[in-house]
N, C-alpha and C positions, 0 to 999 in steps of 0.2 A: 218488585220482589223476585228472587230470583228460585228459580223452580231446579226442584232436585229430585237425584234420581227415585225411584219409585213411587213419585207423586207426593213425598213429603214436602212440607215448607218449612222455610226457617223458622216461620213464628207459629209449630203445629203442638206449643203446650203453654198451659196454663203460667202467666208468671204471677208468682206470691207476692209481687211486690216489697213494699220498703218496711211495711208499718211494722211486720212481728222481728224484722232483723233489729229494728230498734229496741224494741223491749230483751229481744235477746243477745243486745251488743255489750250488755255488759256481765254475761259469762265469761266473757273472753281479758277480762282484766281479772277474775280471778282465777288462781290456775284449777282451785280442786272442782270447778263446777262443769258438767258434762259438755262436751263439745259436739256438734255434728259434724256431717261431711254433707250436706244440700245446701242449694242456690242459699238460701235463708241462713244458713250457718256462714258461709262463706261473706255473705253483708255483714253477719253483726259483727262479724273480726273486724271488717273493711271500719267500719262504724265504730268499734270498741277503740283502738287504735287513733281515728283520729280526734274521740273524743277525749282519749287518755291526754294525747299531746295537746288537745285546745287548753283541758284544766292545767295539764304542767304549766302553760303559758302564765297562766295567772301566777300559779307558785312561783316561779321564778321569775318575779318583779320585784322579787325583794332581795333579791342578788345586787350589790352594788359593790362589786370590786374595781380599785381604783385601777384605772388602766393607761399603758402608753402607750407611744404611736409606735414601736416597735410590734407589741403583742397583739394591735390592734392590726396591723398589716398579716403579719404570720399568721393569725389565727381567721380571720375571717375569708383570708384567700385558700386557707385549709378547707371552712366549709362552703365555699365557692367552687371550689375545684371539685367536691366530690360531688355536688350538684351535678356538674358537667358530667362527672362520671355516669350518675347514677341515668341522665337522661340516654346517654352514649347507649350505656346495659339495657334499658331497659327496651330501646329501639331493636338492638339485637334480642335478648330475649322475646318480644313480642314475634320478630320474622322466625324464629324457631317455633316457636306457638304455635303457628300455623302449619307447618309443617308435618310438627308431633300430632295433632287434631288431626291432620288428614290421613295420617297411617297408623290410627287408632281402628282394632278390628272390632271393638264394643261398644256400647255406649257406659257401660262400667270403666271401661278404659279410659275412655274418650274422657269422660269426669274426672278421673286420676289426674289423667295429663293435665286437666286445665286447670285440679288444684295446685299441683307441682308448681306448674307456672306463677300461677296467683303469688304462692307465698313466698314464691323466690325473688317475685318484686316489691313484694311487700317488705323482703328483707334488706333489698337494695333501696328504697325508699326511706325507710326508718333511718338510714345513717344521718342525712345531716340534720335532722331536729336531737339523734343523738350525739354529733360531732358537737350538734350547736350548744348543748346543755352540758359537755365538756368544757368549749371551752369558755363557757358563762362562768363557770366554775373557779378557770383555771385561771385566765386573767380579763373576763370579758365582762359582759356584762348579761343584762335578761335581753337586750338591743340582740345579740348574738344566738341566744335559745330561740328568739322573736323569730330569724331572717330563715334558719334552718328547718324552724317547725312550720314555717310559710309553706317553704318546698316543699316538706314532707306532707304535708297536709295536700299540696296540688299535686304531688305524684300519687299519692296514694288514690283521689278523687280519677285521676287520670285513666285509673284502669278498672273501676271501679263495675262489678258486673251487672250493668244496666240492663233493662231488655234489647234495648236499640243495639247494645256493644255486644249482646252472643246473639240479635239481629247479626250484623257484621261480620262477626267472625263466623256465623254459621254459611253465608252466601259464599266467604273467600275459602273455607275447607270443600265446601259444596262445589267450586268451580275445577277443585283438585280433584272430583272424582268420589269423595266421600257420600256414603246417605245414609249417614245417622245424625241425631237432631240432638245437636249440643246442650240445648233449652232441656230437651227432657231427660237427659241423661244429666244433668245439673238440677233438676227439680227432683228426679227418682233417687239421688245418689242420699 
């Protein structure tokens, strides 16, 4: 464990764990119900989201638009490609991350910043289960919602704010010089 300055440590606050972001993941598919800003609010989006997209999953099995191998090459290299994109962005967005965390002067900030982050990958993620429910639609099939909401569902898990991962990123802003504790300024926020 890696030791920071004024005798904090990375893992110097309480995590709330997963159980209440579940019960609370589905405020976040409705829009008028209260939202927060802490570690727990920011799971049940992560949560909300990829539970939205498991159930679309099912709904759209009953998509069966007739498709040819023309549509079938253009469209599915469409949400191929923005995979690629999405993991490209999100490699850059994460090394900015880091950055932004370590020249945060608060831990009010410091929380800012790492939702900014969060939901700006979350918004690069969400594309190809929604490129893929496009072009299910358009001339594809639920095969095509299926392949999109795969990724979308492993990118979203990907960044997903574990204790282990603001473990992580708290040691690599801490190596930059920072000593404030990511963990608690994401539990207080």
């Amino acid at each position: 464990m890696h030791r920071m300055h004024d005798d904090h440590r990375a893992d110097d606050y309480v995590d709330p764990g997963w159980k209440l972001a579940l019960k609370r993941s589905m405020r976040f598919l409705v829009p008028w119900l209260p939202k927060g800003r802490s570690l727990v609010d920011l799971r049940a989006a992560l949560l909300g989201l990829v539970i939205f997209f498991a159930v679309l999953a099912d709904a759209v099995r009953w998509i069966g638009i007739p498709r040819t191998f023309e549509s079938v090459q253009f469209l599915d290299i469409l949400v191929a490609g923005w995979s690629v994109i999405a993991v490209s962005e999100t490699v850059w967005v994460g090394r900015k991350l880091i950055s932004s965390l370590a020249d945060a002067e608060s831990e009010e900030k410091l929380a800012a910043v790492y939702r900014t982050y969060f939901f700006i990958r979350i918004g690069i993620w969400d594309l190809p289960a929604l490129l893929g429910l496009a072009v299910a639609f358009i001339g594809g099939g639920a095969v095509d919602y299926w392949i999109g909401a795969a990724v979308t569902i492993a990118g979203l898990l990907s960044f997903a704010p574990t204790k282990r991962r603001i473990t992580s990123l708290q040691a690599r802003i801490s190596q930059r010089g920072s000593h404030l504790s990511l963990g608690r300024a994401l539990v207080a926020a």
